[in-house]
C-alpha positions as CSV (number, residue, x, y, z in Angstrom):
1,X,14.9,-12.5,-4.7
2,X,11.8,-10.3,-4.6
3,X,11.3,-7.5,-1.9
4,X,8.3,-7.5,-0.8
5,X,7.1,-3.4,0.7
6,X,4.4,-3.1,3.1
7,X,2.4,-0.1,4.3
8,X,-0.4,-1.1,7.0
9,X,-2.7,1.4,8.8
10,X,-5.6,0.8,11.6
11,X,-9.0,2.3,11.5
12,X,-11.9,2.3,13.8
13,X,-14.6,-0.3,12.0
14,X,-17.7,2.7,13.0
15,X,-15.5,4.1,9.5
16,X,-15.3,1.2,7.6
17,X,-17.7,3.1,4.4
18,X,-15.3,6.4,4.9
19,X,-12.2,3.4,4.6
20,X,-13.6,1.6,1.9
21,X,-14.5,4.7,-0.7
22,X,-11.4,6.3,0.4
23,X,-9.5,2.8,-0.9
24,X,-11.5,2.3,-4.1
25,X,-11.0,6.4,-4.9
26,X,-7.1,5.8,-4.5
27,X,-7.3,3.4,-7.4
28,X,-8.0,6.0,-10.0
29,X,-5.1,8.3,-8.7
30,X,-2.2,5.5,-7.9
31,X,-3.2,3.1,-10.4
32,X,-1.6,4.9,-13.9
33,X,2.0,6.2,-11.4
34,X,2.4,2.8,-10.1
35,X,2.4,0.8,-13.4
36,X,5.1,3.2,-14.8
37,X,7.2,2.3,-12.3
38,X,10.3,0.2,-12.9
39,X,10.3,-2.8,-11.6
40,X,7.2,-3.4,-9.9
41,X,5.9,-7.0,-10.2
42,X,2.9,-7.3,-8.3
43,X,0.5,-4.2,-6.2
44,X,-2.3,-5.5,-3.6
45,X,-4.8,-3.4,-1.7
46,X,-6.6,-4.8,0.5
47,X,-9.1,-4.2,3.8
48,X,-9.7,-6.3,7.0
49,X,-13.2,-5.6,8.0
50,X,-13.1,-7.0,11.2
51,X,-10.5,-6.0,12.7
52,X,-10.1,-2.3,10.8
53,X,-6.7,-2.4,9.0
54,X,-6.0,-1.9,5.5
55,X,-2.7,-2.9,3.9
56,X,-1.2,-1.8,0.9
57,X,1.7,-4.7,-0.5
58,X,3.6,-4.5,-3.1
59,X,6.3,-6.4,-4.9
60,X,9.7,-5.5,-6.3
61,X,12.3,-7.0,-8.1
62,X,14.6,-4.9,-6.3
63,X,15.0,-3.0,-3.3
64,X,16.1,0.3,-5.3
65,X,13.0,-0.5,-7.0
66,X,10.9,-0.6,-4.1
67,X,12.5,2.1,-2.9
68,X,10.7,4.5,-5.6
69,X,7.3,5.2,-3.8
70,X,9.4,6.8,-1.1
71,X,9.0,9.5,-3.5
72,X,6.1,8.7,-5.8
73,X,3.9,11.9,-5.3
74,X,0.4,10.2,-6.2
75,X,1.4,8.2,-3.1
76,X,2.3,10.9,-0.7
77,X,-0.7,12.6,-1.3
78,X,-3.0,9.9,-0.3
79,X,-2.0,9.0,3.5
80,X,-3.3,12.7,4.3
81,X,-6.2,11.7,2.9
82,X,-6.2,8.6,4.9
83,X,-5.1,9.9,8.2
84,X,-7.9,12.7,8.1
85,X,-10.2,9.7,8.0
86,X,-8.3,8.3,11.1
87,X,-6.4,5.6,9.9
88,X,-3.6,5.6,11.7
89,X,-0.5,3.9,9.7
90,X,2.9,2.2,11.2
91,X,6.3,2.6,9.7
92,X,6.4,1.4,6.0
93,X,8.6,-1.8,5.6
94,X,10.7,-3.5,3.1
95,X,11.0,-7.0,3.2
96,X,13.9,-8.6,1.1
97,X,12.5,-12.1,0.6
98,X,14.3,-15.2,2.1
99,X,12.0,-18.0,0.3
100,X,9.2,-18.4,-1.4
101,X,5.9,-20.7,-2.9
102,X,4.9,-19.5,-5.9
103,X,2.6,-22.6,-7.1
């Protein structure tokens, strides 16, 4: 089965622009490293404007796999970016999947 890696952060909503350009730059640094990666199925960025959270999901066919942004420098250089914004991340998880719908 799929792993399934998440990386969450919190924000204050009065920085939701700072948030959202700091999200949509990212693309043009991460997107190129993370599609040379081995083994990555699926990558999802998204924003909760509401509440102020962003979450970054991502979906490996293995955990090894997964297991390679520990490392992935495009990736480590972002959440400086982030946290001088002041989003304010948890401990990245991996999730090794129990079930799943895929309709």
């Amino acid at each position: 089965m799929a792993v399934v890696r998440i990386s969450k952060g919190k924000f204050n909503t009065e920085h939701l622009v700072a948030a959202e350009r700091l999200l949509a730059e990212s693309e043009r640094v991460l997107r190129e490293p993370l599609t040379r990666l081995v083994g990555l199925l699926h990558y999802y960025v998204g924003i909760d404007r509401a509440k102020g959270y962003l979450a970054n999901v991502s979906v490996w066919d293995s955990l090894e796999h997964a297991h390679q942004m520990d490392t992935l420098v495009a990736m480590l250089a972002q959440r400086p970016i982030l946290e001088a914004a002041g989003v304010e991340f948890e401990v990245i998880t991996n999730h090794e999947t129990m079930w799943a719908i895929t309709p």
